[in-house]
C-alpha positions as CSV (number, residue, x, y, z in Angstrom):
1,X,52.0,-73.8,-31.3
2,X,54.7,-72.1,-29.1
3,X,55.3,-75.3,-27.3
4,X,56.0,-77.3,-30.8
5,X,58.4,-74.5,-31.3
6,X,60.1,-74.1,-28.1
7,X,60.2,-78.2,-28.6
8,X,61.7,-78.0,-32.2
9,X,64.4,-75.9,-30.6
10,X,65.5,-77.7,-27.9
11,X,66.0,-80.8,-29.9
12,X,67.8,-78.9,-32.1
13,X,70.5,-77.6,-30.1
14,X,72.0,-81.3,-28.9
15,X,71.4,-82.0,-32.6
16,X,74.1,-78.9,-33.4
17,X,76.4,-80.6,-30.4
18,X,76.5,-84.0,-31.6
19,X,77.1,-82.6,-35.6
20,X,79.4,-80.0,-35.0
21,X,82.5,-82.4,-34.8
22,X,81.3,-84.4,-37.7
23,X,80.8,-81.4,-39.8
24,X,84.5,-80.5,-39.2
25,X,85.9,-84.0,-40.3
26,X,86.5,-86.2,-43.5
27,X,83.9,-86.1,-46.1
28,X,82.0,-89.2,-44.7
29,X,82.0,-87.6,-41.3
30,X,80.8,-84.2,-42.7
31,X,78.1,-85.8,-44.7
32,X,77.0,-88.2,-41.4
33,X,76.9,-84.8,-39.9
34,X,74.5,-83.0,-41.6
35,X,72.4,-85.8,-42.0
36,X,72.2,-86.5,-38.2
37,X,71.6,-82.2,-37.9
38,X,68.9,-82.7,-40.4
39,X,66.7,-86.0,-38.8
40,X,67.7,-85.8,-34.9
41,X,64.7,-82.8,-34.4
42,X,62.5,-84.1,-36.2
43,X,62.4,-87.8,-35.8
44,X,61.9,-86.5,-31.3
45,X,59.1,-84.4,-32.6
46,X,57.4,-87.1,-34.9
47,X,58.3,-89.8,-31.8
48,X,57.0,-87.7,-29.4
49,X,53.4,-87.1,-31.4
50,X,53.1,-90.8,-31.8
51,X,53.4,-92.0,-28.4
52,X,54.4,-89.2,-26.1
53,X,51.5,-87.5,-24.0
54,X,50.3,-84.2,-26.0
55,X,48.1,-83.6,-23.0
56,X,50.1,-83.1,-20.5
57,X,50.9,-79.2,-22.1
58,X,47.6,-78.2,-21.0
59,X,48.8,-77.5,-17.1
60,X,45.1,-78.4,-16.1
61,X,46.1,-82.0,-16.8
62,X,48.8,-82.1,-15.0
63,X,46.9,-82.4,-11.5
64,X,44.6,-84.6,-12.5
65,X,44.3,-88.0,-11.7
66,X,45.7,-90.8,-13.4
67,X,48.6,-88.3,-15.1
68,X,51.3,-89.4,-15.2
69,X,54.4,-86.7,-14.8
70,X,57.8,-88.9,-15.2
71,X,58.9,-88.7,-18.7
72,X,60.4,-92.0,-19.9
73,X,63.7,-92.4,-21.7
74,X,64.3,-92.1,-24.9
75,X,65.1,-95.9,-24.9
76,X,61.5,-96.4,-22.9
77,X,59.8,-94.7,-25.8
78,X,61.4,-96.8,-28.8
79,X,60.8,-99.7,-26.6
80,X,57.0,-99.2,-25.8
81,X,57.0,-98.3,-30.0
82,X,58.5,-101.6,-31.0
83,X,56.1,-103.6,-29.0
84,X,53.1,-101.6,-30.1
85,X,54.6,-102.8,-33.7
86,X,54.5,-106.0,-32.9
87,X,50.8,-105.8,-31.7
88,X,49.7,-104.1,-34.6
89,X,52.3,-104.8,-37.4
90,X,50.4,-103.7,-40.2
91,X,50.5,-99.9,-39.1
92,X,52.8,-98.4,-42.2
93,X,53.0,-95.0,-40.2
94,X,54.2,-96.5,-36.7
95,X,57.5,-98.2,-38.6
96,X,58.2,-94.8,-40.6
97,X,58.3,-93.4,-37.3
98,X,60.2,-96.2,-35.4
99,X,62.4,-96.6,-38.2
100,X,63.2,-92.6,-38.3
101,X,63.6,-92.8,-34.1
102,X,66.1,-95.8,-34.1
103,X,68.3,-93.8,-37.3
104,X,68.1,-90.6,-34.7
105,X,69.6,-93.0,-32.3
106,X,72.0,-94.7,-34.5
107,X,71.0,-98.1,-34.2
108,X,70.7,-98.1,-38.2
109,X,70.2,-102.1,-38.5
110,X,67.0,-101.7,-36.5
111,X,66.5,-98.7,-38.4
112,X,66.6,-100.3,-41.7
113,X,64.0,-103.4,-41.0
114,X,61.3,-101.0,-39.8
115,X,61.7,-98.4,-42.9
116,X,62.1,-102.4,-44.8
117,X,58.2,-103.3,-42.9
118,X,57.0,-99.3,-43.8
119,X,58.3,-99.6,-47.5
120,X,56.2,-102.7,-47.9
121,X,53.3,-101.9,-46.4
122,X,53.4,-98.5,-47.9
123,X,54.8,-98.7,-51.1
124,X,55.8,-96.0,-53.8
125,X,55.8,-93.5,-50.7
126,X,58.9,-91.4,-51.1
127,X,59.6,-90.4,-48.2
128,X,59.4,-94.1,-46.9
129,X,62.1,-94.6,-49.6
130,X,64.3,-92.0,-49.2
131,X,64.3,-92.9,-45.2
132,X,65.2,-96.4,-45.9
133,X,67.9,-95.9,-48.4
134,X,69.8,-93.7,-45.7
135,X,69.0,-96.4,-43.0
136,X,70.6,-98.9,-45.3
137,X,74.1,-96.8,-46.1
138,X,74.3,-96.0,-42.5
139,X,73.6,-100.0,-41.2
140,X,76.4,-101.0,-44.1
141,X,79.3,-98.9,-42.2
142,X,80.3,-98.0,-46.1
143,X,80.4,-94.7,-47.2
144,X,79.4,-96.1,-50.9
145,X,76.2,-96.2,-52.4
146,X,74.9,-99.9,-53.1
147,X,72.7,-100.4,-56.3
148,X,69.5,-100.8,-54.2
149,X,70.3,-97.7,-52.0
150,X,70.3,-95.9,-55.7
151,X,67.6,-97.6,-57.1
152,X,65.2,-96.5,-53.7
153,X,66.4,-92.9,-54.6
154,X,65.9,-92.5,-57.7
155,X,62.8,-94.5,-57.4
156,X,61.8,-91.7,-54.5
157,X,63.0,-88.8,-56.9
158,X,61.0,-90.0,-60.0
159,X,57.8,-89.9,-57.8
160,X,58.6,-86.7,-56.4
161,X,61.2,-85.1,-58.2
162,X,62.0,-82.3,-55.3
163,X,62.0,-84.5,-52.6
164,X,65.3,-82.5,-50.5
165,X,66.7,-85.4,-49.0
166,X,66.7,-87.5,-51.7
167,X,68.3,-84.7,-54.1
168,X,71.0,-84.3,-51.0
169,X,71.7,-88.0,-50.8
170,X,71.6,-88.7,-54.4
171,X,74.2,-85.6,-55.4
172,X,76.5,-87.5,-52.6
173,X,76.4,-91.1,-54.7
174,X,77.0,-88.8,-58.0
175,X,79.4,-87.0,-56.7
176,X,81.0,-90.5,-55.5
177,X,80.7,-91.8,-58.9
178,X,82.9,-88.7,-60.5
179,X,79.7,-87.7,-61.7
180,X,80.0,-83.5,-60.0
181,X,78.3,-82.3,-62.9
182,X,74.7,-84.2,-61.8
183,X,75.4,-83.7,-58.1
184,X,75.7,-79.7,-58.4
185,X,72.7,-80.6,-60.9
186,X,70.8,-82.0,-57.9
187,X,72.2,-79.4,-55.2
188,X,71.8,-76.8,-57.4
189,X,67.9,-77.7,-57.4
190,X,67.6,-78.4,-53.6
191,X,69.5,-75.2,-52.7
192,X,66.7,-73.2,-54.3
193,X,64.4,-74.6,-51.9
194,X,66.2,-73.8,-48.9
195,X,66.3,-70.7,-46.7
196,X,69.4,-69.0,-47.7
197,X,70.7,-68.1,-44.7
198,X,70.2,-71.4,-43.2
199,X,73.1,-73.5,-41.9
200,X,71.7,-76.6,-43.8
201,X,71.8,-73.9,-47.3
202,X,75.2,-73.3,-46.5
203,X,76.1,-76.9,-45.9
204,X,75.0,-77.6,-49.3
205,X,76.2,-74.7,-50.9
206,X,79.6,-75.7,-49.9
207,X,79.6,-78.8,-51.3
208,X,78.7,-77.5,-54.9
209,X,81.4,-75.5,-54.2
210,X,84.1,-78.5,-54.3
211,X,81.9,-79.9,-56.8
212,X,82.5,-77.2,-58.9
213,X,86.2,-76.8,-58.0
214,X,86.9,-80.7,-59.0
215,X,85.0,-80.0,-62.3
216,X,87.5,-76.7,-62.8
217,X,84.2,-74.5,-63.3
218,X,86.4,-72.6,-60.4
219,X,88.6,-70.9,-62.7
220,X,92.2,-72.2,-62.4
221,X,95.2,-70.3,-62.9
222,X,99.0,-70.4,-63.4
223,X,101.4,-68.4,-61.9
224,X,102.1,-64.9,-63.5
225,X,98.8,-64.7,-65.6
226,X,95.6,-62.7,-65.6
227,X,92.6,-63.4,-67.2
228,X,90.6,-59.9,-67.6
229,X,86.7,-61.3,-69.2
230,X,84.7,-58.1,-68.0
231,X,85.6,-54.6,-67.3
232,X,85.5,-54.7,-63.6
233,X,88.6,-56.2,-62.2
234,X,90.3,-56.8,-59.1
235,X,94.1,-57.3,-59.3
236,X,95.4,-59.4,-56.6
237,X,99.6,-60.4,-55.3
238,X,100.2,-63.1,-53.2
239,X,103.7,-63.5,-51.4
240,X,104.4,-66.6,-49.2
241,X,106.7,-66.1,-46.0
242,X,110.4,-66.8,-46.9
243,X,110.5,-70.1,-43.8
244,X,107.6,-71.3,-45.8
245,X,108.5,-71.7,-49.5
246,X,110.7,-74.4,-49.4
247,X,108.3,-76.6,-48.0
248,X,105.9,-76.7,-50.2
249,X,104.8,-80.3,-52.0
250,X,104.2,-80.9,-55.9
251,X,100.6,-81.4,-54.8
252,X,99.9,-78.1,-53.3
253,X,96.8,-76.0,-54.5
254,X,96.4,-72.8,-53.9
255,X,92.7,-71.3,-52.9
256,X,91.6,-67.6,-53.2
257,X,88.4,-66.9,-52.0
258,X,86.1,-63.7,-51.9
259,X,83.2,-63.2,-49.6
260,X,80.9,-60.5,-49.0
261,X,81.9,-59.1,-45.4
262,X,81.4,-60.9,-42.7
263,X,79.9,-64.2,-44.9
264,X,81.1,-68.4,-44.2
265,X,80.3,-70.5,-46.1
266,X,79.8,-70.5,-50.0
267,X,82.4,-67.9,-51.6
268,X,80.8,-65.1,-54.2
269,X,84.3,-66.0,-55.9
270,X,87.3,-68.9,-56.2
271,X,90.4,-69.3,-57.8
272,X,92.1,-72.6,-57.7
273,X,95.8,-72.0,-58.7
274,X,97.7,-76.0,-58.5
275,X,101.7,-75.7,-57.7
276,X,101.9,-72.4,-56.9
277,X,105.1,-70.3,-57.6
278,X,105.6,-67.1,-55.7
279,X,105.0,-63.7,-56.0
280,X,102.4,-64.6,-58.1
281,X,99.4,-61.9,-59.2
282,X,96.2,-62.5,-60.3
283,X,93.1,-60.9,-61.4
284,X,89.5,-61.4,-60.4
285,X,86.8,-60.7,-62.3
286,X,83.0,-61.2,-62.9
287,X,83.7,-65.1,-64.6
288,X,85.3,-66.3,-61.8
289,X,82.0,-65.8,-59.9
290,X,80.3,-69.1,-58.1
291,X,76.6,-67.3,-57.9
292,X,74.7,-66.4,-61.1
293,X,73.2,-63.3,-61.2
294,X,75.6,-61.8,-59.3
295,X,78.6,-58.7,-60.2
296,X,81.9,-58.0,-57.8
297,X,80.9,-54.6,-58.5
298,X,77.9,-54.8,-56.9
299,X,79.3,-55.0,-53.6
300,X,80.7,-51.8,-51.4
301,X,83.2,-54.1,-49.7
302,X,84.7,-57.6,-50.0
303,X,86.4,-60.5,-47.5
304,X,89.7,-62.1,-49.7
305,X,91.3,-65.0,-48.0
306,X,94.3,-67.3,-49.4
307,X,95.2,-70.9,-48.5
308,X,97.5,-72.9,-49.8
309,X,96.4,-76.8,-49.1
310,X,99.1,-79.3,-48.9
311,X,96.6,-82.2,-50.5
312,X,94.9,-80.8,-53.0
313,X,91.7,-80.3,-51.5
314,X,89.6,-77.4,-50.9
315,X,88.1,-78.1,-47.3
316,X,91.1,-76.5,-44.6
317,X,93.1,-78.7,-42.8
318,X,95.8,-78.9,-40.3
319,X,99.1,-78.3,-41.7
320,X,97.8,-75.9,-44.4
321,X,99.3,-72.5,-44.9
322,X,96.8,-69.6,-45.1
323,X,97.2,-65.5,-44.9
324,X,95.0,-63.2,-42.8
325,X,91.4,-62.7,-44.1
326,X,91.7,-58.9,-45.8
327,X,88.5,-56.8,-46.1
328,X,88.4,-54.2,-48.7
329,X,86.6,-51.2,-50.3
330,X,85.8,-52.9,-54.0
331,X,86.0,-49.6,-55.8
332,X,88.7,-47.7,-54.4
333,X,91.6,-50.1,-53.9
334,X,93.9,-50.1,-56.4
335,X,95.2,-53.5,-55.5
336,X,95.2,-56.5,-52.9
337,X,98.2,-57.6,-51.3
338,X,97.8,-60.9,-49.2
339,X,101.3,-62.7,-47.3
340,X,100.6,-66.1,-46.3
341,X,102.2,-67.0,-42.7
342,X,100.1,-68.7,-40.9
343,X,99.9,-72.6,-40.6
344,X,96.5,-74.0,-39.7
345,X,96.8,-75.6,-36.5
């Protein structure tokens, strides 16, 4: 068992390498990204079981004769798969596995008529349909979602309506459509199935989180006003550096975010404040909160952060203006003071 673990690992890392760029892109990128973080380990591990050589862990086996101890190439492998496939073509299993293997390498038309032979031979198999519907977005070089990718998903979804990569995929093709409130629907569901601390929880809980902001559920405010809904408040000034303020377009939003210490990743709390005039005060307060269940006041100490994006959009970019990240005793200060000067590199 400690070898499938150790092995799990070790795929795992290049898979971080390859997505880390990705994840710090455009939303196509981000979303290519933690789709190639989520299949990379385990399509190795399922390519590996089918034709790699389990026995050669025990050490025994290694001396003995007829082993053989070069490991072929990942190209090797997928090539010794294919032609296995075409000696025994009607093996559903080996094309969901040579279909999965060829995605992991991003040869996605390859990719999409072996998941096509697996869907066939193995129909109303969710898993088969889920796989195949991300084959087929990936091999159309489109970041939109054709009406037989959707139908494959929510196909897949009404066989097994928890099925985590077809809620992820299908919140993306919602949230495409305009439609955030059914993709934080569908996030909302797979995020309660997901380790919390997790990078892949985080990665969805960040989406919901511009989901949420597009839908306004982020409480927006102008300029000057306070909203007080519960008892517990925390007041809040903003200044922006005097070199600063005269370059600010009509599109500028500005973001206010609260984290527990130390936290990335989904906020406990957002503002979204669009053209923002300076000084400008604000008060937070338990209905601005992104997590249900949760109280500001439950929390010894917070992380406040301000950004002010040029476009609109809540993911940072270069050329956006931000302050320094402030952490603060929640019930003792009497107020938080945050001076944006810094521009995002």
């Amino acid at each position: 068992m400690s070898f499938w673990i150790l092995t799990l690992a070790l795929l795992a890392i290049p898979a971080a390498i390859m997505s880390w760029p990705l994840l710090a892109g455009s939303a196509w990128e981000r979303i290519t990204g933690v789709l190639l973080l989520l299949s990379m380990p385990l399509a190795g591990l399922m390519l590996y079981q089918q034709i790699g050589t389990p026995a050669a862990i025990n050490p025994a086996a290694i001396n003995s004769p007829g082993t053989v101890a070069p490991q072929a190439s990942m190209d090797d492998l997928v090539a010794g798969l294919q032609q296995r496939m075409t000696e025994n073509p009607d093996d559903a299993e080996g094309w969901l596995v040579l279909g999965r293997s060829l995605k992991a390498m991003q040869r996605y038309a390859e990719a999409e008529s072996a998941l096509t032979h697996a869907n066939r031979l193995l129909a109303g198999n969710p898993m088969i349909m889920v796989e195949l519907a991300e084959a087929r977005l990936f091999a159309s070089g489109k970041p939109t979602f054709g009406p037989d990718i959707l139908q494959l998903l929510e196909g897949a979804l009404k066989i097994d309506p928890s099925y985590q990569k077809g809620l992820w995929l299908l919140g993306i093709a919602a949230a495409q459509d305009g439609d955030d409130g059914r993709a934080i629907s569908l996030w909302q569901k797979l995020l309660g199935q997901l380790d919390p601390a997790s990078a892949t929880a985080q990665a969805v809980a960040g989406q919901i989180e511009l989901a949420r902001v597009r839908t306004g559920q982020a409480k927006t405010e102008q300029a000057g006003t306070e909203q007080a809904v519960t008892d517990f408040t925390l007041p809040v000034n903003i200044t922006l550096a005097n070199e600063l303020a005269g370059t600010l377009p009509e599109s500028a939003v500005l973001f206010v975010f609260i984290r527990p210490v130390g936290e990335k990743g989904m906020p406990l709390a957002v503002k979204r404040i669009p053209a923002p005039r300076f000084p400008l005060s604000m008060t937070f307060s338990d209905a601005d909160l992104l997590r249900p269940g949760s109280a500001l006041e439950n929390f010894a100490a917070l992380d406040i952060s301000a950004r002010i994006s040029l476009t609109g959009v809540a993911n940072i970019a270069s050329g956006d203006y931000q302050a320094e990240t402030l952490s603060f005793n929640t019930h003792s200060t009497q107020g938080i003071a945050l001076h944006i000067t810094q521009r995002v590199p």
